[in-house]
C-alpha positions as CSV (number, residue, x, y, z in Angstrom):
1,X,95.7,120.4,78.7
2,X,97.4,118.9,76.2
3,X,100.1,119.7,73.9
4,X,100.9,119.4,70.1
5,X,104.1,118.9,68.5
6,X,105.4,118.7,65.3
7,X,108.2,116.4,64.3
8,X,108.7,115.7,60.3
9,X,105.0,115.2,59.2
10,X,103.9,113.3,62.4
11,X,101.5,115.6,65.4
12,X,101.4,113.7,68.5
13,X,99.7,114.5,71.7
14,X,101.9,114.7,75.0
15,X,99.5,113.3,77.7
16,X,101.2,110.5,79.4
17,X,103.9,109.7,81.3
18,X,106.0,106.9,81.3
19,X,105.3,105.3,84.9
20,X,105.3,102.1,86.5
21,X,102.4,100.5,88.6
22,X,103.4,97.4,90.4
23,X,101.1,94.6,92.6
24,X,101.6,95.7,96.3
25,X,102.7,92.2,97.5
26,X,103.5,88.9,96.5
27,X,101.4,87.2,95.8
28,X,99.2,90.2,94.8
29,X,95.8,91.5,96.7
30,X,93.2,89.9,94.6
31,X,90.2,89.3,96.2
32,X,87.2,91.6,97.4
33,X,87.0,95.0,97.7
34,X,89.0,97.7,99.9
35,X,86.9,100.6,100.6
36,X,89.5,102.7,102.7
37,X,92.9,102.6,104.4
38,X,95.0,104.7,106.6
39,X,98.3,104.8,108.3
40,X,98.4,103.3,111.6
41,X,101.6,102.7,114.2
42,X,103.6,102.7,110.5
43,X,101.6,100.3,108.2
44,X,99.4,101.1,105.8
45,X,95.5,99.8,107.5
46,X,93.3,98.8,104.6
47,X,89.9,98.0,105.1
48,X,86.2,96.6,103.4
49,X,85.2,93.2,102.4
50,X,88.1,90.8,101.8
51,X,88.9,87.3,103.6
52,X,92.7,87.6,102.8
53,X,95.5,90.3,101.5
54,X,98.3,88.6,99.5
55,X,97.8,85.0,100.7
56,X,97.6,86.1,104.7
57,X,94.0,85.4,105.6
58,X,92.2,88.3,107.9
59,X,88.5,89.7,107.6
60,X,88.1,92.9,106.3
61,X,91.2,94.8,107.4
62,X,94.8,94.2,107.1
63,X,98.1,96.0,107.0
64,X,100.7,96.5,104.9
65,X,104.3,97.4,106.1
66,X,106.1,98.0,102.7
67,X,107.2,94.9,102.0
68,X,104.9,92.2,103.4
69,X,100.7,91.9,104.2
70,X,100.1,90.7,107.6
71,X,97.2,90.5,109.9
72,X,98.0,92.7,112.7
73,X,94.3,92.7,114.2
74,X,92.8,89.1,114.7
75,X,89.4,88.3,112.9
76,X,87.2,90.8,114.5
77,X,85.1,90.9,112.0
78,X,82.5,88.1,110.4
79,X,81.2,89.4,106.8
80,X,79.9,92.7,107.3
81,X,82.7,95.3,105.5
82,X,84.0,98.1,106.9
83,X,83.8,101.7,104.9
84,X,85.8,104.0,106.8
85,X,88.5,104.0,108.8
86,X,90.5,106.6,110.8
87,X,93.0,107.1,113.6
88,X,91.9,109.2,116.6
89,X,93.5,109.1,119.8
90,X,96.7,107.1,118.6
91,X,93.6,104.1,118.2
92,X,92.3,102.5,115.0
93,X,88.5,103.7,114.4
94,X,86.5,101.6,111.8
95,X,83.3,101.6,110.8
96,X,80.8,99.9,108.4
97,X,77.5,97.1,108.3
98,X,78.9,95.2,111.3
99,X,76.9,93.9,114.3
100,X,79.7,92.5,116.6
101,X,83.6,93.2,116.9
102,X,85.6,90.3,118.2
103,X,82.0,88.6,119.5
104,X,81.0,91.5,121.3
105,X,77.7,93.4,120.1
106,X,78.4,96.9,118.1
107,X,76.6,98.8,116.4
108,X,78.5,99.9,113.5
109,X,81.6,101.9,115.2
110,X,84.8,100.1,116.7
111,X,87.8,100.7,117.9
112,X,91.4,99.2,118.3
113,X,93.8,100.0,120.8
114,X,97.0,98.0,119.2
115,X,95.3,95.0,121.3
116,X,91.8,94.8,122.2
117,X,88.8,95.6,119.7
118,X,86.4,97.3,121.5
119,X,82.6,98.7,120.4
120,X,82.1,103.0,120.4
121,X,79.3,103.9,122.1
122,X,75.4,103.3,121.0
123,X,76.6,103.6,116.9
124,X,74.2,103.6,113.9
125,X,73.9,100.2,112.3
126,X,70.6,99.0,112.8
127,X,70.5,97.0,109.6
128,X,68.2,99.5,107.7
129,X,71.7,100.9,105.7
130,X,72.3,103.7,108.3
131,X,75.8,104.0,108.8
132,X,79.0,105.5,108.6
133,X,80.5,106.4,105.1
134,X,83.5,108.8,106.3
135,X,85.3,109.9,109.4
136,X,87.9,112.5,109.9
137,X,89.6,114.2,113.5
138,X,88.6,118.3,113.7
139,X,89.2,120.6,115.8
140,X,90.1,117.3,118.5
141,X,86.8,115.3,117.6
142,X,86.2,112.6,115.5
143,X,83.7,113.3,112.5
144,X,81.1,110.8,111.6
145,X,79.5,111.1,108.4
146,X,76.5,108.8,106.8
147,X,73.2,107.7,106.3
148,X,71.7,107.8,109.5
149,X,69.2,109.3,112.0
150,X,70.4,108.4,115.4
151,X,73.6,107.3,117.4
152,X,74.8,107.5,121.3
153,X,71.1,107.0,121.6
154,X,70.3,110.4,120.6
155,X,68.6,111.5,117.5
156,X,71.4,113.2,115.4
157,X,70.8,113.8,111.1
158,X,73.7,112.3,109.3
159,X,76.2,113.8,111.0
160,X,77.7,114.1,114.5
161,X,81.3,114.1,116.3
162,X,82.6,112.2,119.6
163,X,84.7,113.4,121.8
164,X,86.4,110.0,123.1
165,X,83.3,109.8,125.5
166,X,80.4,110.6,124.1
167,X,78.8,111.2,120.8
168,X,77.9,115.6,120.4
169,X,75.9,117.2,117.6
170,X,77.0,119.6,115.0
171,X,74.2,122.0,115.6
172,X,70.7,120.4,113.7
173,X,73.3,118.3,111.0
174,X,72.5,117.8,107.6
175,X,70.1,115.9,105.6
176,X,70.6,113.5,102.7
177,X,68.1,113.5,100.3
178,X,68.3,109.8,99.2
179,X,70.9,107.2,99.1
180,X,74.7,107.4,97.9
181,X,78.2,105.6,98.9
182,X,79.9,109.1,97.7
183,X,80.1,110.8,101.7
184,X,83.0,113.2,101.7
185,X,84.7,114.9,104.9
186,X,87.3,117.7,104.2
187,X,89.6,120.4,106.1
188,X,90.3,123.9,104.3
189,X,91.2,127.0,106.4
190,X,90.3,125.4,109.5
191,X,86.5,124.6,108.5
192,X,85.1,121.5,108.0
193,X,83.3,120.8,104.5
194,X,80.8,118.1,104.3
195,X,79.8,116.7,100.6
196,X,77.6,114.3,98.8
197,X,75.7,114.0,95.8
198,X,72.5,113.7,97.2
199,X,73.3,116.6,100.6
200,X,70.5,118.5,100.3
201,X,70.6,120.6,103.2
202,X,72.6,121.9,106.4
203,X,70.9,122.9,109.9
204,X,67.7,123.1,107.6
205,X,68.6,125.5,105.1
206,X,69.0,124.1,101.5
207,X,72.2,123.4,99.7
208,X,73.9,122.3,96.9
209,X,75.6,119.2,97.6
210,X,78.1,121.2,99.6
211,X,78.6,122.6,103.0
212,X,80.7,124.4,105.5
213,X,80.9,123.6,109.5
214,X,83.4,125.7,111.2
215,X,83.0,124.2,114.7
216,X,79.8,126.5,115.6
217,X,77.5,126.8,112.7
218,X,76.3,125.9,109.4
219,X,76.6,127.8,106.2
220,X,76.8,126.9,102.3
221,X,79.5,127.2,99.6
222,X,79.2,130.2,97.9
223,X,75.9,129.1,95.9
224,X,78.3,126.2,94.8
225,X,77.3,126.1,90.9
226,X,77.9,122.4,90.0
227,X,76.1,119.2,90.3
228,X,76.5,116.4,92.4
229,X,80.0,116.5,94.7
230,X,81.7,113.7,94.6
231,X,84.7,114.4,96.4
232,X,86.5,117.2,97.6
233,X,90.3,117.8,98.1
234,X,92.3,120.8,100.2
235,X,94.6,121.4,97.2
236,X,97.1,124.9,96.4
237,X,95.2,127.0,98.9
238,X,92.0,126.0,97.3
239,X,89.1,123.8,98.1
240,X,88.6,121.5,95.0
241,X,85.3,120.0,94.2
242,X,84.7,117.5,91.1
243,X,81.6,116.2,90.0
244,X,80.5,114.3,87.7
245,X,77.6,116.9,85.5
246,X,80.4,119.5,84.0
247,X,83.9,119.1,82.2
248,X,85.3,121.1,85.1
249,X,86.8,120.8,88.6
250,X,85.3,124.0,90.5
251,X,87.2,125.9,93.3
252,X,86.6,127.6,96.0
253,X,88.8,130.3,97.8
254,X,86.2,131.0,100.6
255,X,84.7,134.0,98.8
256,X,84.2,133.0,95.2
257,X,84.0,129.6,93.1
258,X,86.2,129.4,90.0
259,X,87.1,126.5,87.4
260,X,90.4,124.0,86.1
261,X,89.2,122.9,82.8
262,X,89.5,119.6,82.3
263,X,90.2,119.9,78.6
264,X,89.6,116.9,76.1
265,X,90.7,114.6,78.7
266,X,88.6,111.3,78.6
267,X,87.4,111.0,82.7
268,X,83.9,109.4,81.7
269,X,82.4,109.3,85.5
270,X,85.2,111.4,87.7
271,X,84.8,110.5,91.4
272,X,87.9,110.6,93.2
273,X,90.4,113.4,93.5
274,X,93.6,113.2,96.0
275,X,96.9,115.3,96.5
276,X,100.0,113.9,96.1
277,X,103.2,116.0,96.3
278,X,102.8,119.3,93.7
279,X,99.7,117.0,92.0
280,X,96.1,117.1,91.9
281,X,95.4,113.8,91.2
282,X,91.8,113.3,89.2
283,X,90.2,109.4,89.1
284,X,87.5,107.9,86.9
285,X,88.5,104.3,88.4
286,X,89.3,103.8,84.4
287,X,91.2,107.0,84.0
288,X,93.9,108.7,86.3
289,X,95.4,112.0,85.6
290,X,98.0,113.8,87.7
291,X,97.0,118.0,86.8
292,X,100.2,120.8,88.0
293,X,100.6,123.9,87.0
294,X,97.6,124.1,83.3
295,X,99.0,120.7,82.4
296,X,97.6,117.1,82.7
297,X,99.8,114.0,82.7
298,X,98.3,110.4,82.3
299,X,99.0,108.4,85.1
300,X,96.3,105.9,84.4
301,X,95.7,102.0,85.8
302,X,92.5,100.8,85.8
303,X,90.4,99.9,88.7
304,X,86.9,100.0,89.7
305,X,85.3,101.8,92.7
306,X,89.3,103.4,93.6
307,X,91.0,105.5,96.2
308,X,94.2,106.9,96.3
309,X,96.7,107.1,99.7
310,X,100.2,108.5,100.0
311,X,102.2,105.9,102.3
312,X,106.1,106.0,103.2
313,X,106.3,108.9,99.9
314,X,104.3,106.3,97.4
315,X,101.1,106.7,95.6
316,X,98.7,103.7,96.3
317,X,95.7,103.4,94.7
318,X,92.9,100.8,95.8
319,X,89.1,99.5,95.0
320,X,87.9,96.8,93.6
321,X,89.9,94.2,91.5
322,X,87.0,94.1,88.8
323,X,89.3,96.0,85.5
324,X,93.0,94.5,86.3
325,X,92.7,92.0,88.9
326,X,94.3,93.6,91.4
327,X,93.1,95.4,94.6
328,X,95.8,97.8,95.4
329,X,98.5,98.7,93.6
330,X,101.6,101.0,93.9
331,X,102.9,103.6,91.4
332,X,106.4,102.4,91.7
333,X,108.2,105.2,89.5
334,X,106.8,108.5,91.6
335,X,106.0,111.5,89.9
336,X,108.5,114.4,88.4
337,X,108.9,117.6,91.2
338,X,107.8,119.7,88.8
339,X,106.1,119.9,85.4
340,X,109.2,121.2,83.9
341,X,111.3,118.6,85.3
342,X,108.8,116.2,83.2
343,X,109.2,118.4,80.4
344,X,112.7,117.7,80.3
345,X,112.6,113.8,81.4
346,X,110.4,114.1,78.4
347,X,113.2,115.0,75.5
348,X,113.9,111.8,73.0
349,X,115.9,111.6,70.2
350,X,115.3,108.8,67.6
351,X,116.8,107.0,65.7
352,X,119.9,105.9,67.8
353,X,122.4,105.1,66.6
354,X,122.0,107.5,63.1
355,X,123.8,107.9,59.8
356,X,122.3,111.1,59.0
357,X,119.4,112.9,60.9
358,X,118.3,112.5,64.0
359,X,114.6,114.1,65.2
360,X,114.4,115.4,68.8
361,X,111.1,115.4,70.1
362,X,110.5,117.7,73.2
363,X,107.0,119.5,74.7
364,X,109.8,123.1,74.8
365,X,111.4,124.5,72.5
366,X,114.7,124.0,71.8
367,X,116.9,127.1,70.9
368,X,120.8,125.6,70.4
369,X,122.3,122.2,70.3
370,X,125.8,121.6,71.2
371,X,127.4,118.3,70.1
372,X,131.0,117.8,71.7
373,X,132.9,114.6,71.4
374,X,133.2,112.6,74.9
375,X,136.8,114.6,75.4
376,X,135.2,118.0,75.3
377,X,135.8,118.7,71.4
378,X,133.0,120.8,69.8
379,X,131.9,119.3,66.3
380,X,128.5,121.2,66.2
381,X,126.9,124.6,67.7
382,X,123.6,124.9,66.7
383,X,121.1,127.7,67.1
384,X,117.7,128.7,66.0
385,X,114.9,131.5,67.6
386,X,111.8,129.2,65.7
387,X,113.5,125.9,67.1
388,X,115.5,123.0,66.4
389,X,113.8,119.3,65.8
390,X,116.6,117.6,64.2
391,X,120.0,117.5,64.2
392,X,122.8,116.6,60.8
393,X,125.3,114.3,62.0
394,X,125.5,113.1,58.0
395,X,129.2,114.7,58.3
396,X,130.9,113.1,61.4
397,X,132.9,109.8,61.7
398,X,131.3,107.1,63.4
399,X,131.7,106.7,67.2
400,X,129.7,108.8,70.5
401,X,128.9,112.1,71.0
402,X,127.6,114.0,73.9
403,X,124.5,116.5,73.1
404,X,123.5,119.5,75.1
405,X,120.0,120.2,74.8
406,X,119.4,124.1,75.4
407,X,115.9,125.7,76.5
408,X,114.2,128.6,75.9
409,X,115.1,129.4,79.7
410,X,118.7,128.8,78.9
411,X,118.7,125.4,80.9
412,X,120.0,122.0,79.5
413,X,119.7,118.2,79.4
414,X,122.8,116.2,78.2
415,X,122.5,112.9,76.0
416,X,124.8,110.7,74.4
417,X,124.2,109.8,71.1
418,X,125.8,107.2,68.7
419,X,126.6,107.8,65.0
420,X,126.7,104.8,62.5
């Protein structure tokens, strides 16, 4: 939501917050398109169609160590991207519209073992567009989730797991209803919940975009009452679901569906969503806002077709480098623990240095002032129950002052002023 304050005859609108996005790399990450990445042996693996990260030429995948790109994993790959990756089994699992790894015939899955690519079984990719869109480890499997009718040789709807071995069914699957790159895999309460826009139904009984595996059948979400599922995100002991027909994000508790408005924020097509500390973080690609407690922050860089990841504490956020330029890029500055921490961070007082008044703008009220000289020496003790947004320093000689900002909660900030 956003909030409204008053300061002299100016209303403002507190929606953003003051952060820092920096180029991950130097030179930058400019070229092609990262579809995914994960942490693997302590880099940051990014993968999808891209002949070099920062000036290190690689195909398709690359890693990032925090302070350097490098190309950990040979050229595997010839042109074909890659458009999921995971770890399973302490090895590197991509897969994507590739026919060969490292020379050697695959069929859409591979695998890396911190040496040797190797191919996973009988995969997908036929070169008809049936493959892999999203993997994730449950209950000690690996998920694969996509477009496609068959893999391990065996026919198997859109869905299936492997075990390290072999490739298993979950019960009859699901079936997509047409074609989409949104494929989401998520973990809430130990189940497994499969989205996409165009999911249309689970073991053969219709849904809504949305389903729930928990490791021996197939049930929906409630009567999930949205559109389309875009993505989906295990968030405050909620599943979280945004799509991209209704101002909303639903919820889901595992007995009913509720709603976080999403208020007069402007999220045009909202696609991604991704946890990050005390954060729901919400994504347009355009538009990025960071939601905490009824309150939405603007944490916005632009870029196209995007993806968030939390590496080494930081919030990276990757696509394509269509709006900025840049692939990936690294919110430098973090986030505040807590919205009332960026409440406070929030407090300014203008003009500095002053001859008379000075405004205070804050998003909480302010119920006393105290101004002391830098010794300790109280020149002013202000109070007020309808609070203060300025403060009279007409009558005091010229020179600095500390201020002690008090809330309604009896909590301070301290700032040092100057007076002309």
């Amino acid at each position: 939501m956003h909030k409204l304050f008053l300061i002299g005859s100016y209303l403002f609108v507190l929606n953003t917050f003051s952060q820092t996005w920096l180029t991950v790399g130097s030179p930058a990450f400019t070229s092609g398109l990262i579809n995914c990445a994960c942490e693997y042996n302590g880099k940051l693996v990014v993968c999808g169609s891209f002949s070099e990260a920062g000036g290190v030429p690689c195909t398709s995948i690359a890693a990032w160590d925090g302070s350097v790109w490098s190309n950990d994993f040979g050229y595997p790959l010839t042109s074909a991207p890659v458009n999921a990756c995971c770890v399973f089994q302490n090895e590197l699992y991509i897969a994507g519209n590739f026919s060969t790894i490292d020379g050697i015939p695959c069929k859409g899955i591979a695998k890396y073992d911190g040496t040797n690519w190797s191919p996973v079984g009988n995969g997908p990719f036929d070169d008809t567009q049936n493959y892999i869109y999203d993997m994730i480890v449950y209950h000690d499997e690996l998920i694969l989730f996509g477009y496609y009718s068959k893999i391990g040789d065996v026919s198997r709807s859109c869905i299936s797991s492997y075990d390290g071995t072999q490739f298993n069914s979950l019960s009859n699957g699901v079936f997509l209803t047409g074609w989409s790159n949104r494929h989401k895999l998520e973990i809430y309460n130990d189940k497994l919940y499969v989205s996409s826009p165009v999911l249309g139904s689970a073991d053969g009984s219709l849904v809504n975009s949305i389903a729930c595996w928990d490791g021996v059948s197939w049930s929906d979400v409630g009567n999930y009452p949205g559109g389309g599922v875009f993505d989906t995100e295990n968030y405050d002991s909620l599943l979280i679901m945004v799509n991209t027909n209704t101002g909303y994000l639903f919820t889901w508790n595992e007995i009913s569906h509720s709603t976080i408005s999403l208020g007069s924020i402007d999220m045009g097509v909202y696609t991604t969503l991704e946890k990050y500390g005390n954060y729901l973080l919400v994504s347009s690609g355009s538009k990025d806002y960071a939601y905490y407690n009824s309150t939405w922050m603007d944490i916005s860089f632009p870029m196209a077709e995007n993806d968030f990841i939390v590496y080494n504490g930081k919030l990276y956020k990757y696509g394509s480098a269509g709006m900025t330029g840049y692939n990936i890029a690294v919110l430098n500055t973090g986030l505040p623990a807590s919205i009332e921490q960026f409440e406070k961070d929030s407090v300014s007082l203008f003009p500095i240095p002053a001859e008379s008044l000075i405004n205070i703008c804050s998003p909480i009220e302010i119920k006393r002032i105290y101004l002391t000289t830098l010794d300790g020496k109280k020149m002013l003790d202000l109070t007020s129950e309808s609070g203060l947004t300025e403060i009279n320093v007409e009558g005091l000689s010229t020179g600095e002052y500390v201020v002690s900002i008090y809330f309604n909660n009896e909590t301070h900030i301290t700032r040092l002023i100057y007076k002309k």
